[in-house]
Structure formats: C-alpha cells, structure tokens
KOLMITI-586095 format. One record per residue (C-alpha): residue in three letters; residue number from 1; x, y, z. Coordinates in Angstrom, 3 decimals. Last residue first. Layout:
N
(r 'ALA' NUM (X Y Z))
...
//
This chain:
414
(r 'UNK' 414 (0.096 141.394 139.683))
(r 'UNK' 413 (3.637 141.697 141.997))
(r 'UNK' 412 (5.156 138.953 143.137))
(r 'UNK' 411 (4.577 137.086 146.138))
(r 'UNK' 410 (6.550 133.684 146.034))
(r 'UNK' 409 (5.287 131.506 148.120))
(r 'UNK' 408 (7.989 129.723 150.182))
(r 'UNK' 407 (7.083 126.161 152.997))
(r 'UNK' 406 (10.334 125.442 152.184))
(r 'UNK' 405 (8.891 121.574 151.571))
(r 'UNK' 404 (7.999 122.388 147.568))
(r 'UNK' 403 (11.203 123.398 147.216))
(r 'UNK' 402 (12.589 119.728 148.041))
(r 'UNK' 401 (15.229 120.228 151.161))
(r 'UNK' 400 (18.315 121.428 149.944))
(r 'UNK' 399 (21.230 118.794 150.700))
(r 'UNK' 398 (21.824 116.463 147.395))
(r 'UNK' 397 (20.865 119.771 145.108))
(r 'UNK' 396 (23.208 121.833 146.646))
(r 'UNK' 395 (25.879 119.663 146.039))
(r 'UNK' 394 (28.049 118.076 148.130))
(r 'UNK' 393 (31.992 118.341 148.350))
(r 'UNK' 392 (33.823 115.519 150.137))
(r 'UNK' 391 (36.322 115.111 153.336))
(r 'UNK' 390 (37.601 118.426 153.250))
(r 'UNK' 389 (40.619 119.090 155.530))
(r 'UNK' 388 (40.814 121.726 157.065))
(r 'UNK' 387 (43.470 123.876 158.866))
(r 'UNK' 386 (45.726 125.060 156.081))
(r 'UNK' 385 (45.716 128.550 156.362))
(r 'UNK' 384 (47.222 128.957 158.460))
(r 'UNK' 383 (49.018 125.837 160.092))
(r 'UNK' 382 (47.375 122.525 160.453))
(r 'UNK' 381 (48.244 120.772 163.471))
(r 'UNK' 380 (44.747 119.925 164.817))
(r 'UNK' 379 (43.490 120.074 161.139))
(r 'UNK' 378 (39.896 120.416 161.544))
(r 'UNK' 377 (37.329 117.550 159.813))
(r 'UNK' 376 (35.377 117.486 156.548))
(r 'UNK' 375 (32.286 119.267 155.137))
(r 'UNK' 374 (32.345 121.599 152.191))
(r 'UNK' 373 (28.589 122.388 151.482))
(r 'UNK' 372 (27.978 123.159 147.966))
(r 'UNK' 371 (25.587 125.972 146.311))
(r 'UNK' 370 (22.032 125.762 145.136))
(r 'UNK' 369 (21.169 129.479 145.570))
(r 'UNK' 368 (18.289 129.870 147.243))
(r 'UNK' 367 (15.381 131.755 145.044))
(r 'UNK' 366 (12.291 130.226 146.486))
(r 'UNK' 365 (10.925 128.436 143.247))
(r 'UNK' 364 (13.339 129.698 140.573))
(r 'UNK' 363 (16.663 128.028 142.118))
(r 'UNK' 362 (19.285 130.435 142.057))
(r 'UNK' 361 (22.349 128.331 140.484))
(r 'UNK' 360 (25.436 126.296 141.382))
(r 'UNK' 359 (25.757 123.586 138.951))
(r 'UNK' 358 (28.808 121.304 140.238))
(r 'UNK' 357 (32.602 121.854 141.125))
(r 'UNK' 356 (33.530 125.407 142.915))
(r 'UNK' 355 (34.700 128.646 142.110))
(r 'UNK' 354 (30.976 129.593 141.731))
(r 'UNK' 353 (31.757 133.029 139.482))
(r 'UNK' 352 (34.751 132.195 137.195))
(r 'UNK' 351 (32.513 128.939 136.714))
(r 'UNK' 350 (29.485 130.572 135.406))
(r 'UNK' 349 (26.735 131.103 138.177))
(r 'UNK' 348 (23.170 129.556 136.978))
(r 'UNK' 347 (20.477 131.636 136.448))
(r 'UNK' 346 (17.096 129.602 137.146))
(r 'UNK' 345 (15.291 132.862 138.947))
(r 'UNK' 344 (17.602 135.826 138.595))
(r 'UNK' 343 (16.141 136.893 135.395))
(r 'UNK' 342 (12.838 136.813 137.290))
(r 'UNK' 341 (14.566 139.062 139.672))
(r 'UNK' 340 (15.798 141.677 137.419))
(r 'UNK' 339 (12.749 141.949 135.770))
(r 'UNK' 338 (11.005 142.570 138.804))
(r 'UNK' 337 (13.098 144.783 140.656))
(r 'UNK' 336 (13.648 147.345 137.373))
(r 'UNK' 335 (17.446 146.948 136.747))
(r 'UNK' 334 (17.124 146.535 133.306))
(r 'UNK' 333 (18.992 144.029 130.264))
(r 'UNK' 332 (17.445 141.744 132.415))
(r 'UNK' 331 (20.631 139.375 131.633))
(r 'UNK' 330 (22.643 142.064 132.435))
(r 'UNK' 329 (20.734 143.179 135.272))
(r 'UNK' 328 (20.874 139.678 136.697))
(r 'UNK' 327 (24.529 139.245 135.679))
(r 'UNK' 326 (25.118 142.424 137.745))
(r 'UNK' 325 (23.085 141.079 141.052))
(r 'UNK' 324 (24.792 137.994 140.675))
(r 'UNK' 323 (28.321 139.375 140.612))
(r 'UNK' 322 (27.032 141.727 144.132))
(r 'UNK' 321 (26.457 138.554 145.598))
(r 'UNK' 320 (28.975 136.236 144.483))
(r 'UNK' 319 (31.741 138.323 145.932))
(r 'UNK' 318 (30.165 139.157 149.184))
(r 'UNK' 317 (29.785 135.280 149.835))
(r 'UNK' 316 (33.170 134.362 148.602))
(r 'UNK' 315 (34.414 136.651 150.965))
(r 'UNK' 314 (32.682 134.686 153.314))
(r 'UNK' 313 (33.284 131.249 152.185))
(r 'UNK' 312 (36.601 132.365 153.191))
(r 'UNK' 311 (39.584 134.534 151.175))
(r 'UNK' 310 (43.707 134.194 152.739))
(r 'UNK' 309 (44.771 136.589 155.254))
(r 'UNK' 308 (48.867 137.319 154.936))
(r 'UNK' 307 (48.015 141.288 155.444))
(r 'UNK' 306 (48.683 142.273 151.439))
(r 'UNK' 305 (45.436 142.459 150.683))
(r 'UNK' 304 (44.990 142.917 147.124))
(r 'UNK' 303 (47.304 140.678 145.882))
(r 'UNK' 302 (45.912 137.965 148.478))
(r 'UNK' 301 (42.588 138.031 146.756))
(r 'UNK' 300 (44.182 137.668 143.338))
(r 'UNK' 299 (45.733 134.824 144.247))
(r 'UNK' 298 (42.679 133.332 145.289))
(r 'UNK' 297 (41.166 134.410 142.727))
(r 'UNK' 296 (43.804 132.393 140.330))
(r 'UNK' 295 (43.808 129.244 142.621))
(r 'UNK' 294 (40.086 129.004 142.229))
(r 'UNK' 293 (39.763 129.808 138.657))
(r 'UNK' 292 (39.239 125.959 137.822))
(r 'UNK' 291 (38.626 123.159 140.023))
(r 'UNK' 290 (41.118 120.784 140.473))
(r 'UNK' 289 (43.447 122.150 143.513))
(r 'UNK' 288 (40.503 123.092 145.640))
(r 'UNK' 287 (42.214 125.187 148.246))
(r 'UNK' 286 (39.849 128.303 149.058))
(r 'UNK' 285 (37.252 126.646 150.912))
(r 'UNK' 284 (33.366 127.098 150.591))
(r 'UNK' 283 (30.481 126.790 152.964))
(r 'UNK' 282 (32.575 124.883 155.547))
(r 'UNK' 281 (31.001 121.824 157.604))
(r 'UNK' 280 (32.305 120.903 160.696))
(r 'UNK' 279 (33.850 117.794 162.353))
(r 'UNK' 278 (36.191 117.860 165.609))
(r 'UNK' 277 (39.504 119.711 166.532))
(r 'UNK' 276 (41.608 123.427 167.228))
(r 'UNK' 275 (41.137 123.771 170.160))
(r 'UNK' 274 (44.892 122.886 170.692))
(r 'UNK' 273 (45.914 125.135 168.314))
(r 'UNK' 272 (44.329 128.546 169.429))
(r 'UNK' 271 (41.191 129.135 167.305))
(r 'UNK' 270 (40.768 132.791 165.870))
(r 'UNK' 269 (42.218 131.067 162.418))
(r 'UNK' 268 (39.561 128.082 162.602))
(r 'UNK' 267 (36.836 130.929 163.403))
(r 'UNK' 266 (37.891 133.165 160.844))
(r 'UNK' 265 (38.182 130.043 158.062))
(r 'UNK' 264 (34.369 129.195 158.968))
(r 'UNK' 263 (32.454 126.848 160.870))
(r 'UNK' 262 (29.540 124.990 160.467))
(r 'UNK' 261 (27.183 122.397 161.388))
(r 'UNK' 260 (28.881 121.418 164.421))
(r 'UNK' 259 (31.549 118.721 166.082))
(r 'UNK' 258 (33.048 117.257 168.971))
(r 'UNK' 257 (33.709 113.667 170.162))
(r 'UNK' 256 (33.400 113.357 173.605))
(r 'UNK' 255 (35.588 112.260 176.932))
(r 'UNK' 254 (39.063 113.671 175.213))
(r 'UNK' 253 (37.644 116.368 173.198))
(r 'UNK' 252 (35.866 117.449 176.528))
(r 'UNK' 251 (38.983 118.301 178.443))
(r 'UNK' 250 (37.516 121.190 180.304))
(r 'UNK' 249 (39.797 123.420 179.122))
(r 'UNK' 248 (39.318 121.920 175.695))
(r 'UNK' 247 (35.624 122.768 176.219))
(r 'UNK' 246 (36.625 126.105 177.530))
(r 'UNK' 245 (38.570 127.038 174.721))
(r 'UNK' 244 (36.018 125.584 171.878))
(r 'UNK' 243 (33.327 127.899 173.205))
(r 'UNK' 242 (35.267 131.144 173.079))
(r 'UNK' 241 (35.721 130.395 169.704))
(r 'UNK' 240 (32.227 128.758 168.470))
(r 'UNK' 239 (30.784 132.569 170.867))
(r 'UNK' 238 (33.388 134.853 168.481))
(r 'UNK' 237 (32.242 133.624 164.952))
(r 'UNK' 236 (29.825 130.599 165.100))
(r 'UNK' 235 (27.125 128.741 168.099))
(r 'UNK' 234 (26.092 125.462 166.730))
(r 'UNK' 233 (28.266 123.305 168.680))
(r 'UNK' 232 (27.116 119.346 168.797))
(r 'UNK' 231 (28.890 116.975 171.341))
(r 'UNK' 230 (28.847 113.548 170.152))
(r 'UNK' 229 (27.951 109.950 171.815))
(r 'UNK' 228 (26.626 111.567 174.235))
(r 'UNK' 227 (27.260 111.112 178.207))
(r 'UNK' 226 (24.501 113.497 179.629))
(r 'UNK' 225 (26.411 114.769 181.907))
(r 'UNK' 224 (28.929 115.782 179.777))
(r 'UNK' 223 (26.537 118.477 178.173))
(r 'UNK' 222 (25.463 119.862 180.937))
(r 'UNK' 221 (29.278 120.557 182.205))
(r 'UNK' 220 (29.095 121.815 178.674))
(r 'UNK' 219 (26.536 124.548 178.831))
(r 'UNK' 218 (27.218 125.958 182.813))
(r 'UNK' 217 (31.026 126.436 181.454))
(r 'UNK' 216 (29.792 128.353 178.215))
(r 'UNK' 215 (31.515 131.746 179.207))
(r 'UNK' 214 (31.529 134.352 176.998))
(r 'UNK' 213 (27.973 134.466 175.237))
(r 'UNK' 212 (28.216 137.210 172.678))
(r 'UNK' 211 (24.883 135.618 171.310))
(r 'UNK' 210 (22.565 134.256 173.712))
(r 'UNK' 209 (23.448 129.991 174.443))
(r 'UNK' 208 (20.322 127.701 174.320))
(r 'UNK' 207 (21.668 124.562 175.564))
(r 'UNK' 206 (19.663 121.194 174.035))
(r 'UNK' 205 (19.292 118.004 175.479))
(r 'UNK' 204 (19.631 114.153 174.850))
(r 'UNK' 203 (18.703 114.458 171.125))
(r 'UNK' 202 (18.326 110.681 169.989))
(r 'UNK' 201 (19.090 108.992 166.860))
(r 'UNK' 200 (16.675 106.864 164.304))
(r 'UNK' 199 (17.848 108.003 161.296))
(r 'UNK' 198 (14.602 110.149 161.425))
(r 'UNK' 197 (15.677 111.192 164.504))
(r 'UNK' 196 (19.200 112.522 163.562))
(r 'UNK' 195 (17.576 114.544 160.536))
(r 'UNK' 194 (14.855 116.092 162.408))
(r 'UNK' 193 (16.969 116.603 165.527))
(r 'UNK' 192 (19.466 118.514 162.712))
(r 'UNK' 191 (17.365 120.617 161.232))
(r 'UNK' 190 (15.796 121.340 164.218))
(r 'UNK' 189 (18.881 122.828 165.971))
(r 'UNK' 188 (19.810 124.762 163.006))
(r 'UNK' 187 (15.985 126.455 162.678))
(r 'UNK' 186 (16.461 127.555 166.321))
(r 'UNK' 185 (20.362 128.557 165.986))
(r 'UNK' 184 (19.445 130.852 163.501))
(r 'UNK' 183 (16.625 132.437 164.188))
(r 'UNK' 182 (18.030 133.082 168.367))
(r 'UNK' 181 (19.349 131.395 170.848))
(r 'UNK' 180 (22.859 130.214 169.734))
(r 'UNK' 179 (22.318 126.050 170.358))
(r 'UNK' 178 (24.552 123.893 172.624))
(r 'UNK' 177 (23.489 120.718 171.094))
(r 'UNK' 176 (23.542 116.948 172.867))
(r 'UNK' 175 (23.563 113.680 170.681))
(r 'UNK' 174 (22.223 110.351 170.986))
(r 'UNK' 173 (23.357 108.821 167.243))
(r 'UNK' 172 (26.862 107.123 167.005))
(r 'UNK' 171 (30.386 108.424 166.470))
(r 'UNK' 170 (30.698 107.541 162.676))
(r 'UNK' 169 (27.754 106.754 161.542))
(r 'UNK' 168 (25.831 109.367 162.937))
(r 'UNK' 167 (28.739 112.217 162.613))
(r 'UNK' 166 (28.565 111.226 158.635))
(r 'UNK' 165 (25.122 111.423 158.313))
(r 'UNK' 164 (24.544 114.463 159.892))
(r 'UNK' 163 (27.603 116.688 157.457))
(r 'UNK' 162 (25.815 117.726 154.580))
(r 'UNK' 161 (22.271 117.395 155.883))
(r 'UNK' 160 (22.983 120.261 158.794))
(r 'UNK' 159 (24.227 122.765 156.334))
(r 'UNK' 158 (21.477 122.340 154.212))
(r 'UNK' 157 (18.807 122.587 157.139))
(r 'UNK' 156 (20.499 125.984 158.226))
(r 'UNK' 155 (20.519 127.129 154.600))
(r 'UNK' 154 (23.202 127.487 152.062))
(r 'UNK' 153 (25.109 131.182 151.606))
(r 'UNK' 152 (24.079 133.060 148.738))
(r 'UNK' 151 (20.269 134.101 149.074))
(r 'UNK' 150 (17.784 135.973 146.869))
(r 'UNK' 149 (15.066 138.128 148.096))
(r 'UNK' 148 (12.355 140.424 146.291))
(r 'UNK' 147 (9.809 137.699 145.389))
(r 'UNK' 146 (9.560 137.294 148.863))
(r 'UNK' 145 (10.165 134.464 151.100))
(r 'UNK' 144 (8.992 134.156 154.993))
(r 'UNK' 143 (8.036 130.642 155.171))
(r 'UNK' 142 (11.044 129.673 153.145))
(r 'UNK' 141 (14.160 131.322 151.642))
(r 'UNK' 140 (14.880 133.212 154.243))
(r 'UNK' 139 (12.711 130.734 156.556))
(r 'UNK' 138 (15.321 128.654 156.813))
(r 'UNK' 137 (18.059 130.713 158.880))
(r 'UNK' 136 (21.451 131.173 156.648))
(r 'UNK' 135 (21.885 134.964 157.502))
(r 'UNK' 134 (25.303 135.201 155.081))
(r 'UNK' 133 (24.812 137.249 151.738))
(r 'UNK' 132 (21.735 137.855 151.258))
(r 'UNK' 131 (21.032 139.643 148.009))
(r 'UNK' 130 (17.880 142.021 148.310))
(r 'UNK' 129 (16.163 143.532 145.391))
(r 'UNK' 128 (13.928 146.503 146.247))
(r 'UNK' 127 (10.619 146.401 146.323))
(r 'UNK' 126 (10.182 149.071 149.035))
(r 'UNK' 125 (7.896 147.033 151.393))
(r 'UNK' 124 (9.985 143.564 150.202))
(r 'UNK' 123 (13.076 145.060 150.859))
(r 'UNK' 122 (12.056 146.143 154.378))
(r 'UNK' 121 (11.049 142.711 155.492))
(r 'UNK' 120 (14.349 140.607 153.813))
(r 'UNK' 119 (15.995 143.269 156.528))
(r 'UNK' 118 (14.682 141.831 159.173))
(r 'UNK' 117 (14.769 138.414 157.988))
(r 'UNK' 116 (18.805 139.064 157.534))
(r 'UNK' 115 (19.712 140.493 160.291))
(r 'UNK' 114 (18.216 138.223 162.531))
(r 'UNK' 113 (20.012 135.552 160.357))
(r 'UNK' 112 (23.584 137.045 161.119))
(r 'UNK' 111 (25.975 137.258 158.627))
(r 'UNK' 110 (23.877 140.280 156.687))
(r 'UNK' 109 (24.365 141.673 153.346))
(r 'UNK' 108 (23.170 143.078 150.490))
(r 'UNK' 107 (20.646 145.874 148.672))
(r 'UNK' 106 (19.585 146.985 145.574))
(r 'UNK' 105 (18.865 150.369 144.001))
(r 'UNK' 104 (20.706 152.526 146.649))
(r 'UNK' 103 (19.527 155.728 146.498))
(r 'UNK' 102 (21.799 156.887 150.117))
(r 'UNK' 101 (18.389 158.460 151.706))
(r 'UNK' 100 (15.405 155.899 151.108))
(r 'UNK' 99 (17.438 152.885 150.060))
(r 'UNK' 98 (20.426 152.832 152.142))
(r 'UNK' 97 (19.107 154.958 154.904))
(r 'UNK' 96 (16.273 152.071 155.317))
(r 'UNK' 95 (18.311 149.437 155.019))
(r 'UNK' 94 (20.738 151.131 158.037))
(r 'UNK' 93 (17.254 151.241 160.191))
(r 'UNK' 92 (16.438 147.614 159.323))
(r 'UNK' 91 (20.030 146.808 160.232))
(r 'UNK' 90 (20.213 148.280 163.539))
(r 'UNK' 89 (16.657 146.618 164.844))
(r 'UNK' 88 (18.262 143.089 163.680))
(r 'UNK' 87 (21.636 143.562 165.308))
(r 'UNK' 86 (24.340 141.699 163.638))
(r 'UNK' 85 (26.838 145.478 164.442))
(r 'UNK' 84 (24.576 146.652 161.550))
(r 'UNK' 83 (27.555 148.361 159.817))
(r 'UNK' 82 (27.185 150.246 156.718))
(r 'UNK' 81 (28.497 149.856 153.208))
(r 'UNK' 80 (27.985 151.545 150.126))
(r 'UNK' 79 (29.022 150.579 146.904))
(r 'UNK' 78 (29.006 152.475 143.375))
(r 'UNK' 77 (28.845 150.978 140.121))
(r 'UNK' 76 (29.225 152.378 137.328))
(r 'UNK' 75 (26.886 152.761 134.588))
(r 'UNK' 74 (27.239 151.063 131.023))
(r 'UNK' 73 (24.452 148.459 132.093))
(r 'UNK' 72 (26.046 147.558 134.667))
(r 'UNK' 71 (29.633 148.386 135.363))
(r 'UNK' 70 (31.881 148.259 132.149))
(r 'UNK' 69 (33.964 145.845 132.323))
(r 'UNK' 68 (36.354 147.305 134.857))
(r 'UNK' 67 (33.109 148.124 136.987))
(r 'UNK' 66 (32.444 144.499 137.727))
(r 'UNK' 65 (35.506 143.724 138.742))
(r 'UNK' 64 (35.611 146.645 140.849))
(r 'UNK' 63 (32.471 146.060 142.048))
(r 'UNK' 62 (33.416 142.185 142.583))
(r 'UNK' 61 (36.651 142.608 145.156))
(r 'UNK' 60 (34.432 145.213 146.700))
(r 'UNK' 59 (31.914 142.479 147.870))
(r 'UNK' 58 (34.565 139.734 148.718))
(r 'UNK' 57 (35.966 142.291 151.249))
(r 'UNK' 56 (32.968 143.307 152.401))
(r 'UNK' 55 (32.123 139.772 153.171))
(r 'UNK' 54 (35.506 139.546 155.078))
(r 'UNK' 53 (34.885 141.817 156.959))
(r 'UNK' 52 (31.258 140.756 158.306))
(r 'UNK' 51 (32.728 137.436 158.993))
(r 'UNK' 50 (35.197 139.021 161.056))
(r 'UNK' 49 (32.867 141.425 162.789))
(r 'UNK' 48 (30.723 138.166 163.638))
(r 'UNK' 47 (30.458 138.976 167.539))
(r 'UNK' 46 (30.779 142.545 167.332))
(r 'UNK' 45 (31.602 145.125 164.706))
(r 'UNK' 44 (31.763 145.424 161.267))
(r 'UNK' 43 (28.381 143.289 160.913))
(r 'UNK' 42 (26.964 143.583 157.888))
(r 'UNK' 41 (24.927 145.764 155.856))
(r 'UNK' 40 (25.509 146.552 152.116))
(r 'UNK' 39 (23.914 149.260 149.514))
(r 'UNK' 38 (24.601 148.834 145.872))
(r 'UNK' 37 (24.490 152.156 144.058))
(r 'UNK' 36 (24.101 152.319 140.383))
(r 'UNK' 35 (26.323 155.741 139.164))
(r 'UNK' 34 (24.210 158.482 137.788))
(r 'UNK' 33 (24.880 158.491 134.342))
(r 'UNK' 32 (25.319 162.026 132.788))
(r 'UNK' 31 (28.988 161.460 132.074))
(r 'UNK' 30 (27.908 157.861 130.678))
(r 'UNK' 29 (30.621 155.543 131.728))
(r 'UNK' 28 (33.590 155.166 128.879))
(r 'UNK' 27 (36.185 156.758 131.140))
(r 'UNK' 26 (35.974 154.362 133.825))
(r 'UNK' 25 (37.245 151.550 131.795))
(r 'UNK' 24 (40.508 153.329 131.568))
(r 'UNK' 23 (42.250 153.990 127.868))
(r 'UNK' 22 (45.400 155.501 127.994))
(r 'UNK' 21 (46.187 159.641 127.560))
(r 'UNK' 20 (49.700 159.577 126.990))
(r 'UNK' 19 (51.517 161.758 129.855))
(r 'UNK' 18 (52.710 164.916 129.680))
(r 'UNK' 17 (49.263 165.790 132.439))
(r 'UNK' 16 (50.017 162.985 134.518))
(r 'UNK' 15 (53.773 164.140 134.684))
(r 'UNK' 14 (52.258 167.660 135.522))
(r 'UNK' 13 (49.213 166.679 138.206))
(r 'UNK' 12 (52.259 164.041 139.955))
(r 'UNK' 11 (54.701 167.448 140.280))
(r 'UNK' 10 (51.932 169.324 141.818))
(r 'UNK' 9 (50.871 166.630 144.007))
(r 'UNK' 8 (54.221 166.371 145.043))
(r 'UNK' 7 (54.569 169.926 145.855))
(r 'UNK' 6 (51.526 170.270 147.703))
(r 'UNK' 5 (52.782 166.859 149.679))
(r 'UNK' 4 (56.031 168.541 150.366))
(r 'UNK' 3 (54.355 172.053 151.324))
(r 'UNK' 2 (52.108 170.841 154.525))
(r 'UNK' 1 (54.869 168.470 155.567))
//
C-alpha cells in the first residue's frame, strides 16, 4: 500500500509538473503575507452539535469564496475552528487560544447564548471583532453591547414578535412555556409574556427545563393541567426533539395546540414524523422560489456535500458571518477593530449575501443585523427536506424592538 500511493504521488508530481501552468487565485496572495485568521467556536458536540455543524459548514463555504477573489485585502484567509461543546466557561477559554495563541484577528461563533455573552466579554478586553453567529439572547445586542460585537441570527424578542400574533389569534391567549433555563430561554420567555400580555393574554406557568434535559414528562403533565389554549416550547436542538416525542407520547397535539419561537431544519429532520407538528418560526429557509441566488447556493451547498443534507438558517449563519467580516475590511479598506467596525455599522448585505427578500443590514446603533424571521407551520407529512411551510416573511425592521429600547451603549474607544 506503502509503495502504490508513493508511486501515485510520483506519477501525479510529473503530469502536474508537464502540465500548463493555469492561473489559481491562490497564487496572486502576497508570498510574505501572513494569511488573516478567522477564529470560530461552536458547539461540535452536545446538545446543538448539529447546529454547530452546520454553522461551520456555512462558514467554510464563505472562506473559500472569499479567498477565490482574492481573500481580504490581497491576503488569504485562514479559518480555525474549535469546539465549545455550548459551554460558556469552554468557549471563553477556546477565544482566548484563538486570539492570544492561534493570531486570529477576528472571531465567530456560538449557537448557544451562554456562549455567546461569554465570549462577546473577551472580545471586548482584547478588541477584537466578534461576529455572532447563533447565541440569539437580547442582551447581545443590548444591555451588554460592545462596540466590538456584531450579530447574525435575530434576537430572542425578534423571534418571539414574528410569530405571537399569529398563535394569539389563532388559538387564543392563556398560554403555558416550558422554558431552557438559562440566557436564552430567560430573555425568550419574556419576550413573549411581554408581547402576549400586552395583547391582553395570560401566562398560566412557566417550566424551566436545564439544557440536555431528556425527559420532559414532569414539564408537560404541568402543562396540561393548566388547560391552555397553546402549549409554548422554547427549548431547541436535541432538548425541542426529545421534547416533541414525549408530548406526542403523551398525546398533547391532540388536547393542545403546540408551538415555539423557533426551530430549525436539524430539529425538523431529527423529528420522527408523527412529532413532527405545530407553529415555529425559522431564521431562514432554503426554498424561496422568487428570491434570487437562493436556488443557486443552495445548489452549490449540496455540491459540496454530497451526504443528501440540504443548508439551514445555520449554515446561512456561518456563511454571512465570515462574508460580513470581509466586506467590512473591504469597505475599511483595514482590518484595524475600529475601522472595521464602524464600516460595519449601516452596511447592508448585497443580495448574493442575504438570500432573502428585504434590506438586511447591521444596524449602526447596537449592531444586530436586521434580518427576516420565517414563521409558518411544520409539514406533518412533509418529507426531507420539505417540512415547512412558511406562512410569511417579516422583516427585521417590523420585529426588532426600537434601538433606543435595547437598552445598548456603544463603548468605543476615545
């Protein structure tokens, strides 16, 4: 085995070596540029180790893009991934080998919101830019902003106002939550009560569930108890999964209507089919017939990986980060933290980029991108990867709360 592969390597250094020499976009980065490294944390393992995946996915997807035109700013780019397993104490440890040991100049990542306000701390001490990816908890963006930190995905209180209305009038208003205890459920949960109660609905009780939660039985018999008029699941990845089956083995979805703030194309794939029910919001979808480039990257995804998957708002996630960070420096004409982020501020994603309809841009005043939310209802006898249907497509703008409610002050530098 030993001497076949020395021999074909031998025969594939001599045809490459008769060959024409073609033109690579590799070949015209500096030879004395350093490459620009782009460090990543998300969960490979765990809970969301799909959602972390697929992020990844999206990410490397973009360098390579990225680095076929030219990289940034002439320099390639290089990425560099660890996994934070969605553990908050992990992932302020890997940010920390990313920047002070691996020379990453900017960082990405996280899925879950722990994740991400830990790691949104250590950016800010280093001044390093920071692209969140997935951690969708408020204060992100909010009380705990930094001039440092962008966001991709929405927020928990966006999520929440692009799909309350439509469970309120539909189903009716005195709802019960089984909540994932910790930043992200908490700031879910009230999003939601504030926005049910204000349309003058009632929260009959709230579960708080702790991530990697396997058996919710204790949760829902709670839940039916109370005899609401909907059944709201804000636990994602593995827990909405495991979640779903024992409500269905309970027979809930025949008693109670069923539905949460979000779930995602892993979680509708991971479902079995008779779970698979109720009213959710997704962050992006990859079938929108009208709107341009979505079919083509979509395509191209599946080129790539050749496993039958199909791209999520996750992958979209990963891919929009690491574009944005490029288009920043581009636009900076620099990669200094501060130049590149107040070119960040106000940039708006060009349609190749957003793959969806509307503006979609970094707002200047807390830096959340003002992206759509994609709710609509499961397919119960959809097939993969057809297993939503989306009712509408709302823009940022209509489900952001006003900037000057986020509670964010920006703390550049003097």
């Amino acid at each position: 085995m030993e001497e076949f592969t020395r021999r074909r390597a031998l025969k594939a250094g001599l045809a490459l070596g008769a060959a024409p020499l073609v033109a690579h976009p590799i070949l015209t980065f500096g030879q004395g540029e350093s490459p620009i490294k782009i460090g990543m944390h998300d969960p490979l393992t765990g809970t969301y180790a799909a959602e972390g995946e697929s992020e990844v996915r999206g990410a490397k997807m973009a360098v390579d893009e990225v680095n076929a035109k030219g990289g940034i700013l002439g320099r390639k780019v290089e990425l560099i991934v660890e996994d934070d397993n969605a553990n908050a104490g992990l992932a302020a440890q890997k940010a920390h080998k990313l920047i002070e040991k691996d020379g990453c100049s900017m960082i990405m990542g996280a899925v879950s919101s722990a994740t991400a306000l830990s790691v949104n701390q250590v950016a800010a001490q280093k001044r390093i830019p920071y692209m969140v990816t997935g951690g969708h908890t408020d204060p992100v963006t909010g009380s705990e902003c930094h001039w440092t930190t962008f966001r991709i995905c929405t927020t928990t209180y966006m999520l929440a106002a692009g799909l309350v209305n439509t469970l309120a009038s539909k189903f009716g208003k005195k709802w019960y939550f089984i909540t994932p205890d910790y930043a992200f459920g908490h700031t879910f949960q009230g999003a939601y009560a504030k926005i049910l109660t204000s349309l003058g609905g009632t929260v009959l009780g709230n579960s708080l569930s702790p991530l990697g939660t396997t058996d919710f039985s204790s949760y829902l018999i709670k839940a039916q108890s109370t005899k609401p008029d909907v059944l709201i699941l804000l636990v994602d990845g593995q827990d909405l999964v495991n979640c779903m089956k024992q409500a269905v083995q309970f027979g809930l979805q025949k008693k109670i209507p069923i539905g949460g703030g979000l779930s995602e194309l892993e979680v509708l794939k991971a479902l079995p089919p008779e779970a698979r029910l109720g009213w959710w919001t997704l962050e992006w979808y990859w079938d929108q017939p009208n709107v341009p480039h979505v079919k083509e990257w979509v395509a191209k995804y599946r080129k790539i990986h050749t496993d039958g998957s199909y791209p999520s708002a996750r992958t979209w996630f990963g891919y929009a980060g690491v574009h944005s960070l490029a288009l920043g420096a581009a636009h900076a004409k620099s990669i200094d933290p501060v130049k590149l982020a107040h070119a960040l501020e106000g940039m708006e994603l060009p349609p190749e980029i957003k793959l969806q309809p509307h503006k979609v841009y970094f707002r200047k005043e807390d830096h959340q991108l003002m992206s759509g939310e994609f709710p609509g209802e499961i397919k119960h006898d959809g097939k993969y990867p057809d297993l939503f249907k989306v009712a509408e497509v709302v823009p940022g703008d209509k489900t952001a709360l006003p900037a000057s409610e986020t509670g964010c002050k920006l703390d550049f530098p003097a």
